[in-house]
C-alpha positions as a Python dict, from the first residue, in 0.01 Angstrom:
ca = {
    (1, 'X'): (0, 0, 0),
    (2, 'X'): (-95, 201, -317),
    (3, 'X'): (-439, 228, -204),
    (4, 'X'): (-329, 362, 159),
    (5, 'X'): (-101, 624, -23),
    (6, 'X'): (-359, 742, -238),
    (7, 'X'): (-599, 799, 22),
    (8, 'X'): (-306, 1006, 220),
    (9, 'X'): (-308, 1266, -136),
    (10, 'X'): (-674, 1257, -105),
    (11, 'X'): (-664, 1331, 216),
    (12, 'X'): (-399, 1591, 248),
    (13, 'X'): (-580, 1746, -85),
    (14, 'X'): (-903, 1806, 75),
    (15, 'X'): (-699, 1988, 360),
    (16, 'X'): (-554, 2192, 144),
    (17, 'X'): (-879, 2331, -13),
    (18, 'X'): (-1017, 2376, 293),
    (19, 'X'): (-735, 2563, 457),
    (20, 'X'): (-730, 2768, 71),
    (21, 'X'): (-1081, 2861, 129),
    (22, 'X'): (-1093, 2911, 498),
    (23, 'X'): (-806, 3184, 411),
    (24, 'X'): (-959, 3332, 143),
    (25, 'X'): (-1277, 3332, 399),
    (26, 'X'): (-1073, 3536, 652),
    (27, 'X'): (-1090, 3884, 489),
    (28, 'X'): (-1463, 3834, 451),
    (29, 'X'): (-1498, 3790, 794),
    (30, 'X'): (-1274, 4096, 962),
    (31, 'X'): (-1465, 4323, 1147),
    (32, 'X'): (-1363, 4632, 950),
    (33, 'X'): (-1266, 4670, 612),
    (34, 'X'): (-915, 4569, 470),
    (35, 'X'): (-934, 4859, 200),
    (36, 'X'): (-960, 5111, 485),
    (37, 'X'): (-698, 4932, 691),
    (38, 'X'): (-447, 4954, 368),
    (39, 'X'): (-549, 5297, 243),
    (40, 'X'): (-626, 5481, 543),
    (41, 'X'): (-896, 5615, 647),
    (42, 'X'): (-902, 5950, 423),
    (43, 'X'): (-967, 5702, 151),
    (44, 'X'): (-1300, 5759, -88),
    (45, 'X'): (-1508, 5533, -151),
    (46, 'X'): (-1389, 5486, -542),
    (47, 'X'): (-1032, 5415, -421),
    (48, 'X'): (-1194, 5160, -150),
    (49, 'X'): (-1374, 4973, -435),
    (50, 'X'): (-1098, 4980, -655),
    (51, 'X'): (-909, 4855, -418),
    (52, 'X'): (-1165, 4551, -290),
    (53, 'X'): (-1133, 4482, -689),
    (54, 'X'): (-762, 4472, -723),
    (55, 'X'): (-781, 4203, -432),
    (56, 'X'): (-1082, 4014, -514),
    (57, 'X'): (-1297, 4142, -249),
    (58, 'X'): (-1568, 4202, -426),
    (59, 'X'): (-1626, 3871, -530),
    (60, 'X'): (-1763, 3603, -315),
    (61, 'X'): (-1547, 3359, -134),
    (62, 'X'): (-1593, 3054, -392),
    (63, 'X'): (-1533, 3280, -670),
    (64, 'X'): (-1195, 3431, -485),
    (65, 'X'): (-1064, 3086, -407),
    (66, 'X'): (-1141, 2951, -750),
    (67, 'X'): (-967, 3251, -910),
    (68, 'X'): (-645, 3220, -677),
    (69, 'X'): (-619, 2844, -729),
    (70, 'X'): (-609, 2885, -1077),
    (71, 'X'): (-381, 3219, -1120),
    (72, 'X'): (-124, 2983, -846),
    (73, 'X'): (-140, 2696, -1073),
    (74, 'X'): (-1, 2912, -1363),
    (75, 'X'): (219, 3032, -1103),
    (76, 'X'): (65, 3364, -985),
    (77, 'X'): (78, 3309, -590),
    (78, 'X'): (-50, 3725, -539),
    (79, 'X'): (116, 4053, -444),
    (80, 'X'): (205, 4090, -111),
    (81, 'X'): (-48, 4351, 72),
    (82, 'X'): (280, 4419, 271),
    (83, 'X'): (517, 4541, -2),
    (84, 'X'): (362, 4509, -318),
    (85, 'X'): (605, 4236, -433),
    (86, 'X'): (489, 3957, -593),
    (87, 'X'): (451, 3650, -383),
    (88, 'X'): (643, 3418, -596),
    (89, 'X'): (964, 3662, -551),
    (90, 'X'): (881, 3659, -199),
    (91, 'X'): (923, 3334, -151),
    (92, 'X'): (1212, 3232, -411),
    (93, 'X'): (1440, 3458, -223),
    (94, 'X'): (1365, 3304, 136),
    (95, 'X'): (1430, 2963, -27),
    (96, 'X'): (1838, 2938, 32),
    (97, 'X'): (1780, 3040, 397),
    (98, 'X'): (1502, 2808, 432),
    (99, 'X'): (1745, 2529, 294),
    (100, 'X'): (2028, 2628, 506),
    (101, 'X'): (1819, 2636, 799),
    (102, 'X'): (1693, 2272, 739),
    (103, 'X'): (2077, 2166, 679),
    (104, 'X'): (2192, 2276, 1035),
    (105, 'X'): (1916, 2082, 1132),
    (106, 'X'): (1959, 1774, 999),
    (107, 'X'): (2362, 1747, 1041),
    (108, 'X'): (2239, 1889, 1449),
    (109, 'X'): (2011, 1586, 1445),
    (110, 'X'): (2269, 1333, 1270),
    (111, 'X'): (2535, 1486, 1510),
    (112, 'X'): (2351, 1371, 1855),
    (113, 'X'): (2140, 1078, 1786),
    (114, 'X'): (1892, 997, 2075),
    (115, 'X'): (1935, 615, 2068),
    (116, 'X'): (1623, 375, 2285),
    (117, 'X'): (1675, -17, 2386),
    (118, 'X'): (1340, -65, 2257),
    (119, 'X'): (1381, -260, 1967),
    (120, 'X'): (1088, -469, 1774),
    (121, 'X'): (834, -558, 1967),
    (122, 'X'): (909, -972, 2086),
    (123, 'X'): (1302, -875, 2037),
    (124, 'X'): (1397, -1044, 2362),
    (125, 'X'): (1769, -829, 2348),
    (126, 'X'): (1556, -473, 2375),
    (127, 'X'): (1366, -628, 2719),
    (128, 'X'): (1231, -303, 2963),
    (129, 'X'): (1499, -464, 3257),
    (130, 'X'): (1801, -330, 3075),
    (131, 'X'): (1999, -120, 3245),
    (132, 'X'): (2040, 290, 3141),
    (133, 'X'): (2347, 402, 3109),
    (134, 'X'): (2583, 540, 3406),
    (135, 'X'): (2485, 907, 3414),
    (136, 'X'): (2087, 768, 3425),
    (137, 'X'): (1905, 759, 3730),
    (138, 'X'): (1786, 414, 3759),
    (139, 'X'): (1475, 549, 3939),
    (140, 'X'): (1382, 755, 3608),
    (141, 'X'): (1217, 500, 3440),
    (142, 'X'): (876, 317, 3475),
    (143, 'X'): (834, -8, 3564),
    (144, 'X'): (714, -236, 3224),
    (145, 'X'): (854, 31, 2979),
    (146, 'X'): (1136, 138, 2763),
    (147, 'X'): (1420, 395, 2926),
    (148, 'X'): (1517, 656, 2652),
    (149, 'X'): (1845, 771, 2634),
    (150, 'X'): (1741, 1144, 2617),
}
């Protein structure tokens, strides 16, 4: 069992790099340049390199991801191209909502449970000839399986 969940984290680890540099990637790869789309296109070309700097754009995509990975480990997630608010602040004040959201969810879910027959497989009391309930067609269901409820 340990052995399975440690190969999950390694797993889901490795995904998480990937998807880290595959989005640090994506800038490299716009057609156009993300300075010019930010500053306009009156910018010169000392504002567009400062710019690229500020960002990391200037570096290579290795270099980028290794730089953000280690600034978000000390707890530096970015500023926001957006607003210019850092990241971190970003996210801390969506938290609450996020939470609240995912409690209405989970008493909605608790409040109308979705209930099947099919019990453990060999459980001769969950059997696919049960009956559904009244307000179930009993023409719904496939022959050989379980009915659901919902």
């Amino acid at each position: 069992m340990t052995k399975h969940i440690l190969l999950r984290l390694l797993r889901a680890a490795g995904v998480v790099v990937l998807v880290t540099i595959a989005a640090a990637a994506l800038p490299h790869l716009m057609q156009g340049s993300p300075a010019l789309a930010a500053l306009g296109t009156s910018a010169t070309p000392e504002q567009i390199a400062a710019f690229n700097a500020e960002i990391g754009l200037d570096e290579n995509v290795l270099t980028a991801t290794w730089h953000w990975i280690i600034d978000a480990l000390h707890g530096d997630l970015g500023t926001s191209l957006a607003n210019g608010v850092p990241v971190t602040t970003e996210l801390t004040d969506r938290v609450p909502v996020t939470l609240e959201l995912f409690a209405a969810a989970q008493l909605v879910a608790l409040a109308s449970p979705c209930p099947s027959p099919c019990g453990p497989p060999g459980d001769p009391a969950a059997s696919s000839t049960a009956s559904p309930p009244p307000w179930r067609s009993s023409g719904s269901r496939s022959p050989g399986s379980c009915w659901a409820w919902c």
